[in-house]
PDBQT receptor file of N, H, CA, C and O in Angstrom, charges set to zero:
ATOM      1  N   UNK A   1      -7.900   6.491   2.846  1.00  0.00    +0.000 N 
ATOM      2  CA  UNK A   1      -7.943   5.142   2.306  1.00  0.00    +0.000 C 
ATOM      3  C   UNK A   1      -8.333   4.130   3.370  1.00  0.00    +0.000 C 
ATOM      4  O   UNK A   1      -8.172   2.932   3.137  1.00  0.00    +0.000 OA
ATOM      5  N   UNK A   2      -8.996   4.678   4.891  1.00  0.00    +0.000 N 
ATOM      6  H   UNK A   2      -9.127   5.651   5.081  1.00  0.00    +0.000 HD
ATOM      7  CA  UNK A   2      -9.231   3.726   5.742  1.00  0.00    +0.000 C 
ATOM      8  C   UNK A   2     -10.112   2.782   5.445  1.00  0.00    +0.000 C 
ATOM      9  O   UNK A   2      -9.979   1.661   5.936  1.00  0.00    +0.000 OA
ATOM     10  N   UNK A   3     -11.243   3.103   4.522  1.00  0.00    +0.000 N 
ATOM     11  H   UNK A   3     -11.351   4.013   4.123  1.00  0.00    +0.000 HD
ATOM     12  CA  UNK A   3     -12.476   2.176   4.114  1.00  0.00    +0.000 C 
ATOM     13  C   UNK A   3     -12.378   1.310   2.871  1.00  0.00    +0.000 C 
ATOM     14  O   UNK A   3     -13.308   0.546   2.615  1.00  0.00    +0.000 OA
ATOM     15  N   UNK A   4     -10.996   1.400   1.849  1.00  0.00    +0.000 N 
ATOM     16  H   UNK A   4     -10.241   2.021   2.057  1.00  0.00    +0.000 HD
ATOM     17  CA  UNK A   4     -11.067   0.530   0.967  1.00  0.00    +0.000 C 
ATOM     18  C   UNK A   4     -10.291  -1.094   1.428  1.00  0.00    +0.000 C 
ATOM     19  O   UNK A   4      -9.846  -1.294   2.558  1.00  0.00    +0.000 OA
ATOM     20  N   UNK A   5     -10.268  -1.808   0.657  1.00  0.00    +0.000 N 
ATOM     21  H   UNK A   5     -10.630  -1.645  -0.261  1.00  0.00    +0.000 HD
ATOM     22  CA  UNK A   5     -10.124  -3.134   0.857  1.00  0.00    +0.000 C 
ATOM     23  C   UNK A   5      -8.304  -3.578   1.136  1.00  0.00    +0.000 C 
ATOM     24  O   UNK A   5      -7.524  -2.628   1.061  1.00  0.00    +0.000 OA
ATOM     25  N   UNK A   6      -7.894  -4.541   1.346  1.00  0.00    +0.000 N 
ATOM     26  H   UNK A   6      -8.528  -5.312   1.407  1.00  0.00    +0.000 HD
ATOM     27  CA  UNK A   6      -6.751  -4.293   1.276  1.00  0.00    +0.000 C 
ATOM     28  C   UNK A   6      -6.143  -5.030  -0.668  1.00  0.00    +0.000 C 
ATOM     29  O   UNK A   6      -5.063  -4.824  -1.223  1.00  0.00    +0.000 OA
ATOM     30  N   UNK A   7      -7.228  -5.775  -1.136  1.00  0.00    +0.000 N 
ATOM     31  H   UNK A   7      -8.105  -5.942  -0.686  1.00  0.00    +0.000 HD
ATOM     32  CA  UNK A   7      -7.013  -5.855  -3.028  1.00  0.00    +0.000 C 
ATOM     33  C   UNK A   7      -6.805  -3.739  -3.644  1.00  0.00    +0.000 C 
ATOM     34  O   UNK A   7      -6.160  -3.004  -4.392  1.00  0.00    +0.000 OA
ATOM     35  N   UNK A   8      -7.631  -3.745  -2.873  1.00  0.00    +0.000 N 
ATOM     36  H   UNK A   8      -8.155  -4.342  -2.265  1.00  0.00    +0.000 HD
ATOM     37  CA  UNK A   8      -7.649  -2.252  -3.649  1.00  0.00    +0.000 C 
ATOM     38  C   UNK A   8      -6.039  -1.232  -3.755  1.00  0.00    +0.000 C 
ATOM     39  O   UNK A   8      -5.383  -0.550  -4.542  1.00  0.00    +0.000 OA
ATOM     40  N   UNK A   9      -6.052  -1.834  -2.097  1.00  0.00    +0.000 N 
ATOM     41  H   UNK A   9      -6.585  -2.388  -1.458  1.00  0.00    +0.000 HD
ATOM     42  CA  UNK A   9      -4.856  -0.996  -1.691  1.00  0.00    +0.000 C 
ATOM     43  C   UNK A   9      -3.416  -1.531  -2.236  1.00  0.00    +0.000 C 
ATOM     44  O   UNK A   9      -2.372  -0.904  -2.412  1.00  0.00    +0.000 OA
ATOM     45  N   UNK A  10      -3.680  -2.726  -2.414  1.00  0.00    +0.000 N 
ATOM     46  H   UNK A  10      -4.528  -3.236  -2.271  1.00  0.00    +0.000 HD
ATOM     47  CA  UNK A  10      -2.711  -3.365  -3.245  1.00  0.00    +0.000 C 
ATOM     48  C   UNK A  10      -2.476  -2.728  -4.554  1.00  0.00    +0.000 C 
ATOM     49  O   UNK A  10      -1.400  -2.235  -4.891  1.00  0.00    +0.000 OA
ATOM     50  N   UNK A  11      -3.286  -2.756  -5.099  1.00  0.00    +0.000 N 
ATOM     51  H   UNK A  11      -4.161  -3.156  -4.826  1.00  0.00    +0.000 HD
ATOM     52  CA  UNK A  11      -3.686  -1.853  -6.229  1.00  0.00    +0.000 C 
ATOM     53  C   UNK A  11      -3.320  -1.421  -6.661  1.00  0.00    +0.000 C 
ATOM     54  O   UNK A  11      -2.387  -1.513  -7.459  1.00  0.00    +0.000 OA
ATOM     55  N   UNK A  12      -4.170  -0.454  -6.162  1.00  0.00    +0.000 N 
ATOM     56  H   UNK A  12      -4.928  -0.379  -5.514  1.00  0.00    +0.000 HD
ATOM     57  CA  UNK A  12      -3.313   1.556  -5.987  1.00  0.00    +0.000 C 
ATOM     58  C   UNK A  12      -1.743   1.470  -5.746  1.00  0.00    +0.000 C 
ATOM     59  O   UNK A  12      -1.056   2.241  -6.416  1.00  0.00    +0.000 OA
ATOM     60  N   UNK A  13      -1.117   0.632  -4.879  1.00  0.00    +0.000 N 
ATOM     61  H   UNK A  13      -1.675   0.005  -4.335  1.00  0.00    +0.000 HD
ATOM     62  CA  UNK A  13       0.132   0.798  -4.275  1.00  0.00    +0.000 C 
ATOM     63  C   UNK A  13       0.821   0.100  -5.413  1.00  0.00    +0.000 C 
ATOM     64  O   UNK A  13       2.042   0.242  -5.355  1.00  0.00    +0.000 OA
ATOM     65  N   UNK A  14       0.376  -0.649  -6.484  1.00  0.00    +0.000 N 
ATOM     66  H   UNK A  14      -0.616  -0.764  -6.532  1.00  0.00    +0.000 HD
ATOM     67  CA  UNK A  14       1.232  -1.410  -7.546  1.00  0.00    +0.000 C 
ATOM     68  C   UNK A  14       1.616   0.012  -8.224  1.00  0.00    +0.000 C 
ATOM     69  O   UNK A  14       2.677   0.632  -8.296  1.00  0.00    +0.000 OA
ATOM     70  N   UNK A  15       0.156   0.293  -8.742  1.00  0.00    +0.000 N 
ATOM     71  H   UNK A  15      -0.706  -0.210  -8.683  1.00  0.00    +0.000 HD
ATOM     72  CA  UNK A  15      -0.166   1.371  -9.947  1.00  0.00    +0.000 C 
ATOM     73  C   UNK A  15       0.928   2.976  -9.324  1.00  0.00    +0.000 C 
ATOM     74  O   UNK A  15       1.159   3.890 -10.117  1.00  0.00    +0.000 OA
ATOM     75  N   UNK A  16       1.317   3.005  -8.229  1.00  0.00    +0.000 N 
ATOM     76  H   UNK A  16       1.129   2.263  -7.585  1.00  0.00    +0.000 HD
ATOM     77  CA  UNK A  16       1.842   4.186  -7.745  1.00  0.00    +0.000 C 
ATOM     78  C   UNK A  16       3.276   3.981  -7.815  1.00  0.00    +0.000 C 
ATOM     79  O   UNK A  16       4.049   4.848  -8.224  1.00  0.00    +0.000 OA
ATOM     80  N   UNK A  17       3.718   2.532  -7.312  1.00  0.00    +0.000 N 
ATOM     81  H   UNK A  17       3.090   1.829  -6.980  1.00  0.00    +0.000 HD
ATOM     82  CA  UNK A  17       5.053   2.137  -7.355  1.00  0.00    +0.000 C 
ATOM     83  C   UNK A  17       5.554   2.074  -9.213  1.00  0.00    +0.000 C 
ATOM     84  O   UNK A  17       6.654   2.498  -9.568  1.00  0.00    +0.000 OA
ATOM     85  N   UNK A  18       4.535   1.479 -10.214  1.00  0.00    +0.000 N 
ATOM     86  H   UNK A  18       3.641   1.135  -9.926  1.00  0.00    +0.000 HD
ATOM     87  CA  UNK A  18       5.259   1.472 -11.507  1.00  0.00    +0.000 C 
ATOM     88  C   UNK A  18       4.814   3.033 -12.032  1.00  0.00    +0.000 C 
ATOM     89  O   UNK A  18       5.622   3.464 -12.854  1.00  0.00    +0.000 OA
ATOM     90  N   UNK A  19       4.021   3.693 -11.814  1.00  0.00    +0.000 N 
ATOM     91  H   UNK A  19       3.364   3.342 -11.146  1.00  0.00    +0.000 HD
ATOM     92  CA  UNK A  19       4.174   5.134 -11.955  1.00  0.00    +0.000 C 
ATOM     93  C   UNK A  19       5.352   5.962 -11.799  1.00  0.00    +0.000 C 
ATOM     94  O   UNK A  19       5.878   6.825 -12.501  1.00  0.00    +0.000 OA
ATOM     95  N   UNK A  20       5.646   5.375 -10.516  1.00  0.00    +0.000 N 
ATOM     96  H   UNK A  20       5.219   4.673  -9.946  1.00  0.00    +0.000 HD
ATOM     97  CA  UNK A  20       7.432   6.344 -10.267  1.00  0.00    +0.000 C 
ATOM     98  C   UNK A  20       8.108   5.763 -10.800  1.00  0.00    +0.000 C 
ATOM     99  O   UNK A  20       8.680   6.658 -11.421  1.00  0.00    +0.000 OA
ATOM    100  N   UNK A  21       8.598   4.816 -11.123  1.00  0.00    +0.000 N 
ATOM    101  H   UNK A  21       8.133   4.089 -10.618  1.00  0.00    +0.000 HD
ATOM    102  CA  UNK A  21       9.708   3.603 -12.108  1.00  0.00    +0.000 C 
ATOM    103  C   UNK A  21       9.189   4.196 -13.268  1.00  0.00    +0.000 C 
ATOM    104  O   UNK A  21      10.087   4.848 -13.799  1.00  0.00    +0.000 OA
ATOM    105  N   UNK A  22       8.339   4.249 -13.776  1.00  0.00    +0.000 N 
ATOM    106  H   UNK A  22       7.609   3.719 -13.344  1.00  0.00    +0.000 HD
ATOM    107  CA  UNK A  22       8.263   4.930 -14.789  1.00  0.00    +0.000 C 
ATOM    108  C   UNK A  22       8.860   6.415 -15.473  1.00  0.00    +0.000 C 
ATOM    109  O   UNK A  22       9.576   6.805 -16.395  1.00  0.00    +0.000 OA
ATOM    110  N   UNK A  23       7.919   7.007 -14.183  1.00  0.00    +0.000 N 
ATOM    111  H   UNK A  23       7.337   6.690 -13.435  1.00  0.00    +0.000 HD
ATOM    112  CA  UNK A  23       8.857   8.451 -14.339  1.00  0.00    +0.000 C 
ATOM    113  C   UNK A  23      10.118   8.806 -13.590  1.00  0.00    +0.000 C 
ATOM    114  O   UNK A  23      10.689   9.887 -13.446  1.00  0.00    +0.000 OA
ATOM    115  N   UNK A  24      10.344   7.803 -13.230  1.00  0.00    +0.000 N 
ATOM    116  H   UNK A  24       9.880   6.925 -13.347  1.00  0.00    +0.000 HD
ATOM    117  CA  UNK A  24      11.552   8.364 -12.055  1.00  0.00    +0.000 C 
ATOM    118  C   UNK A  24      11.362   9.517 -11.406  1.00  0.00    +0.000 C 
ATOM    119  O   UNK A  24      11.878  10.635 -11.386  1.00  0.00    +0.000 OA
ATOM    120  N   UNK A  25      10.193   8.760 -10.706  1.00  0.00    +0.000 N 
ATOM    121  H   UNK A  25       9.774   7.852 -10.722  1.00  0.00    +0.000 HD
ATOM    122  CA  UNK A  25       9.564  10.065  -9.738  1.00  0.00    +0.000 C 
ATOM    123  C   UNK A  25       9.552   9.726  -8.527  1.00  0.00    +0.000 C 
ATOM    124  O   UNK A  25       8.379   9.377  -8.400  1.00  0.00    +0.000 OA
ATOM    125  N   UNK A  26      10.106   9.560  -7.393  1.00  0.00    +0.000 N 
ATOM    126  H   UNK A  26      11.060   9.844  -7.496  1.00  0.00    +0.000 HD
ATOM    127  CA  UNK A  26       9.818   9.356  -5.941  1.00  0.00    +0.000 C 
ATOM    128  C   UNK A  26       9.675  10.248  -4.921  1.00  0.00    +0.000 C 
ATOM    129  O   UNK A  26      10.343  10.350  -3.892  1.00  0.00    +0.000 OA
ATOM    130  N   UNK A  27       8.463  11.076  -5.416  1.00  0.00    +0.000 N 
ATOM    131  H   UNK A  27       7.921  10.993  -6.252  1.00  0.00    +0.000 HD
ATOM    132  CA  UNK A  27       8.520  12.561  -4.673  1.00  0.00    +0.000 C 
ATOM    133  C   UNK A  27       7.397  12.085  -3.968  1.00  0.00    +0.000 C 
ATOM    134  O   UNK A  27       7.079  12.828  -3.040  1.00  0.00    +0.000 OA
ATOM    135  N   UNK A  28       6.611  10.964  -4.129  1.00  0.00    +0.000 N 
ATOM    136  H   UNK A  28       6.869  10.361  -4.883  1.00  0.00    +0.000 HD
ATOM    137  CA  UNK A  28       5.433  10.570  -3.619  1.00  0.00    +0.000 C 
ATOM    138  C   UNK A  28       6.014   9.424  -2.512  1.00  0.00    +0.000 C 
ATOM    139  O   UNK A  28       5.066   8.730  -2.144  1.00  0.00    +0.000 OA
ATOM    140  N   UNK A  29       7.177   9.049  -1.925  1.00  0.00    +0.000 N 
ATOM    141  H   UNK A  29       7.948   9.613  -2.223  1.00  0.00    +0.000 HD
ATOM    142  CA  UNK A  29       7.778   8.432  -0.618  1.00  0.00    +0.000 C 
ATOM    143  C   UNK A  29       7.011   8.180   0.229  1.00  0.00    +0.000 C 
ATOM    144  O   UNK A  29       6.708   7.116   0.769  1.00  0.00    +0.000 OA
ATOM    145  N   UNK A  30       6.542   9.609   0.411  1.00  0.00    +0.000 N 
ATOM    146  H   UNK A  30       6.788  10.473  -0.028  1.00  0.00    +0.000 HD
ATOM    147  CA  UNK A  30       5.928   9.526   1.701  1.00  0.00    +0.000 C 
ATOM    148  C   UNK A  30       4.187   8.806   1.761  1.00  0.00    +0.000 C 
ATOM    149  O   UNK A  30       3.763   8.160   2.719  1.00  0.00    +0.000 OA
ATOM    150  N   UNK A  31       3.391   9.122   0.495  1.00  0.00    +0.000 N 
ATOM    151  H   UNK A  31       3.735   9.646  -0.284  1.00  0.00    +0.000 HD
ATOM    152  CA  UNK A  31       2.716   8.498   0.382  1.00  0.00    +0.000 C 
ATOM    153  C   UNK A  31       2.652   6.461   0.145  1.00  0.00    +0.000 C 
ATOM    154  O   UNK A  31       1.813   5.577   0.313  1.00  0.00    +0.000 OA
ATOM    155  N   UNK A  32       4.075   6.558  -0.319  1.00  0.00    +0.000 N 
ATOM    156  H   UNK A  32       4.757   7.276  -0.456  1.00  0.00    +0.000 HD
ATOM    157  CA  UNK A  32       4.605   4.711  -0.251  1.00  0.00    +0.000 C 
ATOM    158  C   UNK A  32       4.650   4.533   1.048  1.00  0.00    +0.000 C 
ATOM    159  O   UNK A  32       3.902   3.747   1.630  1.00  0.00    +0.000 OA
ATOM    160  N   UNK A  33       5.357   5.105   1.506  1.00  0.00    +0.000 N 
ATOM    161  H   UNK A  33       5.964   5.743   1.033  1.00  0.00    +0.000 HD
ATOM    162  CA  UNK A  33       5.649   4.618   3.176  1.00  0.00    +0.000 C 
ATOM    163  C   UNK A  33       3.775   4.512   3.703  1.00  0.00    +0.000 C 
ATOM    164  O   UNK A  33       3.375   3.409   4.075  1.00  0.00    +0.000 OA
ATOM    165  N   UNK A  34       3.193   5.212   3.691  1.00  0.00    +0.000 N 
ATOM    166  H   UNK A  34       3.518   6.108   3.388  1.00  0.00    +0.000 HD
ATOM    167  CA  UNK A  34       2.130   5.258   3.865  1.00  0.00    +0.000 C 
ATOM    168  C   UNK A  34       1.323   3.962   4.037  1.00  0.00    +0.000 C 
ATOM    169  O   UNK A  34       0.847   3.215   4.891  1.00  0.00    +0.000 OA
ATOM    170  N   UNK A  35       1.460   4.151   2.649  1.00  0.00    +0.000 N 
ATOM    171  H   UNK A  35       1.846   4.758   1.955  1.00  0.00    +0.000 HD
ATOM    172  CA  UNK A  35       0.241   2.425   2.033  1.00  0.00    +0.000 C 
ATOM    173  C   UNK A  35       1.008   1.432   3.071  1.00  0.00    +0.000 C 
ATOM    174  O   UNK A  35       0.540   0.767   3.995  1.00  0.00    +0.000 OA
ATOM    175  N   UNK A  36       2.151   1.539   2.672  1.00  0.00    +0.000 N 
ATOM    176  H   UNK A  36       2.532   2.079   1.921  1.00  0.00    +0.000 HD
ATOM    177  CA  UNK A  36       3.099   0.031   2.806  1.00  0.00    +0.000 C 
ATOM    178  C   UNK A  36       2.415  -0.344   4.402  1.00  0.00    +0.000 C 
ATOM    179  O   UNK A  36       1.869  -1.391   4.753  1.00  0.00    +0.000 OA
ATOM    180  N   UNK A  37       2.636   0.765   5.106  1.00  0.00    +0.000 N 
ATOM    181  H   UNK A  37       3.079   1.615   4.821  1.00  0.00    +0.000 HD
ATOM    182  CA  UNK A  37       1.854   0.442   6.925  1.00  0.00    +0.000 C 
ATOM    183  C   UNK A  37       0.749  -0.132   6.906  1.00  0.00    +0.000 C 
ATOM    184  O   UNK A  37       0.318  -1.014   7.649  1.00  0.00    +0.000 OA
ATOM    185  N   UNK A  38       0.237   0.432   5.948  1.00  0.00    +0.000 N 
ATOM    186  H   UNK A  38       0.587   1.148   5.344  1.00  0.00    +0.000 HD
ATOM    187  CA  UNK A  38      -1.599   0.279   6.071  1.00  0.00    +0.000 C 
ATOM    188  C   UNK A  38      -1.377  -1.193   5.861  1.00  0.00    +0.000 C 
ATOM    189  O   UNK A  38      -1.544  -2.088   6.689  1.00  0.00    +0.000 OA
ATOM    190  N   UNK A  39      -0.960  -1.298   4.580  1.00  0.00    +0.000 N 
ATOM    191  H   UNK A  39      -0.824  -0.571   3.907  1.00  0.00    +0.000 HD
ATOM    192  CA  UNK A  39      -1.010  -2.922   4.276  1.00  0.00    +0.000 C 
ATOM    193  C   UNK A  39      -0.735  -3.752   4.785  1.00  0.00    +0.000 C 
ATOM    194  O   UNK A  39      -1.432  -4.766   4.777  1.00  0.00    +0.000 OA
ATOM    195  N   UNK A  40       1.055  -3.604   5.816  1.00  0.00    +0.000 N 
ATOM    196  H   UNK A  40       1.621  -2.780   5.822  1.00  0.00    +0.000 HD
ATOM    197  CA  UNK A  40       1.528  -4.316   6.441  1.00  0.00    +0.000 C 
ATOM    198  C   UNK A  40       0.759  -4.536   7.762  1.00  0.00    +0.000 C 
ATOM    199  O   UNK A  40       0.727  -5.570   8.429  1.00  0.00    +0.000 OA
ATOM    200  N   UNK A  41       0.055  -3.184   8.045  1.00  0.00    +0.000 N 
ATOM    201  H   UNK A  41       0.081  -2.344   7.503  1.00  0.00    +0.000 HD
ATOM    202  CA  UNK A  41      -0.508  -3.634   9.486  1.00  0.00    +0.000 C 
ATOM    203  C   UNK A  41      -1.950  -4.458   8.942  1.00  0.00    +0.000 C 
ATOM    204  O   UNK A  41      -2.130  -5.521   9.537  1.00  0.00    +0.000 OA
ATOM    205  N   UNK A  42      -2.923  -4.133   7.967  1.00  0.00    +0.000 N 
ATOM    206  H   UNK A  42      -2.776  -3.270   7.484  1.00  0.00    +0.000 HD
ATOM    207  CA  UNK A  42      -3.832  -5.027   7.809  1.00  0.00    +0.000 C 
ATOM    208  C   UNK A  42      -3.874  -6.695   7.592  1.00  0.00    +0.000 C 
ATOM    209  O   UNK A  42      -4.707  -7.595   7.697  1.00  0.00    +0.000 OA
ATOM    210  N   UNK A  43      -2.183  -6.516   7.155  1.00  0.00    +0.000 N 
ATOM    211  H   UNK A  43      -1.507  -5.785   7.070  1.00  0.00    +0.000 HD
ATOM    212  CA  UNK A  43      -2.020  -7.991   6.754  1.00  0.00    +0.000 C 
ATOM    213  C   UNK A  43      -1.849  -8.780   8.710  1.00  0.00    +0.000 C 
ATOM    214  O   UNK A  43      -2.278  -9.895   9.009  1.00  0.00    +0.000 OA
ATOM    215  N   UNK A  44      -1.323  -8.069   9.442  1.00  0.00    +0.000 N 
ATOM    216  H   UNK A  44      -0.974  -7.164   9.199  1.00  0.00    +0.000 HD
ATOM    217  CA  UNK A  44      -0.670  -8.535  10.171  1.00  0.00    +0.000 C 
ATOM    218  C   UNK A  44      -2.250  -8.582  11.038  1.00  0.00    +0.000 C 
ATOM    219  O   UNK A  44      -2.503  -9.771  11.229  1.00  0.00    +0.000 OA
ATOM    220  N   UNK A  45      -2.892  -8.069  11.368  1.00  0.00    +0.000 N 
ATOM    221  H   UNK A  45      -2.686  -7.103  11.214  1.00  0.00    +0.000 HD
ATOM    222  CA  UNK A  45      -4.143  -7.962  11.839  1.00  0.00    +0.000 C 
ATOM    223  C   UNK A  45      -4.937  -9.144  11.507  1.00  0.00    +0.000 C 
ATOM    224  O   UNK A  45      -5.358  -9.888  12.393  1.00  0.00    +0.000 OA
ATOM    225  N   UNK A  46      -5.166  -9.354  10.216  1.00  0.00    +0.000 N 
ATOM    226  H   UNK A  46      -4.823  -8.750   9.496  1.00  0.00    +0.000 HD
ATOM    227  CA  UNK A  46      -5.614 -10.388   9.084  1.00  0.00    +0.000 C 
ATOM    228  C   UNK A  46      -4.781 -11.730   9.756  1.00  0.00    +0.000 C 
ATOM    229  O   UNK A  46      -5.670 -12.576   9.856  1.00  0.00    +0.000 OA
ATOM    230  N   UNK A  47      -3.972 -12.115  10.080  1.00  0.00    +0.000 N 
ATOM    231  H   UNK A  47      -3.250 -11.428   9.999  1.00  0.00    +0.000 HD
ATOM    232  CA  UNK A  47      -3.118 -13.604  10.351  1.00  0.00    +0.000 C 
ATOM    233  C   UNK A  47      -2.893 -13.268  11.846  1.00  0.00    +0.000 C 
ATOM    234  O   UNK A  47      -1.791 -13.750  12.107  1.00  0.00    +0.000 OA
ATOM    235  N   UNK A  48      -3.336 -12.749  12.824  1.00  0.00    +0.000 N 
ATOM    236  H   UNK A  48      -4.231 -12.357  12.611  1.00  0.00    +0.000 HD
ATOM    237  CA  UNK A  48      -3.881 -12.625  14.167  1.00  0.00    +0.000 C 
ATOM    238  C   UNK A  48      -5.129 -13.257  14.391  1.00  0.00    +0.000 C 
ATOM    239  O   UNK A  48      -5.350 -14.320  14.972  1.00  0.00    +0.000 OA
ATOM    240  N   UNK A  49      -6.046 -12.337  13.766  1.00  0.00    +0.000 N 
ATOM    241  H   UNK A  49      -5.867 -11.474  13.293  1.00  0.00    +0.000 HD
ATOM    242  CA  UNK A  49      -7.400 -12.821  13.272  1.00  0.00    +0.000 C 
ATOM    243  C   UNK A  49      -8.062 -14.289  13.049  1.00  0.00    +0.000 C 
ATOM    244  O   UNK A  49      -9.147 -14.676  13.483  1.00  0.00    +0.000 OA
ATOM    245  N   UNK A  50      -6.833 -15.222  12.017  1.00  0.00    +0.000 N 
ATOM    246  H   UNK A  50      -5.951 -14.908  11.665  1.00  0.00    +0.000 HD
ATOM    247  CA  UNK A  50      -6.869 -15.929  12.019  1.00  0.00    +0.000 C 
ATOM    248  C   UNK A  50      -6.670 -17.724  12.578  1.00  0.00    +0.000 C 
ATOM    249  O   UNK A  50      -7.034 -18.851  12.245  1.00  0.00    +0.000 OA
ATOM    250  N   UNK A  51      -5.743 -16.950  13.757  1.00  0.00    +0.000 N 
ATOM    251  H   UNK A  51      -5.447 -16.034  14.028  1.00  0.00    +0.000 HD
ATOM    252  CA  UNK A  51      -4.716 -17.780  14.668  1.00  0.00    +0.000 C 
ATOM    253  C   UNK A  51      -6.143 -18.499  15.379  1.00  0.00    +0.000 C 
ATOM    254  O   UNK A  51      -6.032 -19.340  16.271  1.00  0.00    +0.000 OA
TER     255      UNK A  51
């Protein structure tokens, strides 16, 4: 997922989080923890960037 956007990744990471609430499935954790970095570090990169 290094080349998509961070809207996208938002996205995906909505659509994955109400997927498991849905099924009461959190076998995919590790893929949350995942995104959540990506995002958090792009965001944090993004308002560096901007300073």
């Amino acid at each position: 997922m290094n080349n998509t956007s961070i809207d996208e990744k938002e996205v995906y990471l909505k659509e994955l989080v109400m997927k498991s609430l849905k099924e009461k499935n959190f076998s995919d954790h590790d893929l949350l923890d995942t995104l959540f970095a990506e995002v958090k570090q792009e965001i944090q990169q993004n308002a560096n960037n901007s300073c």
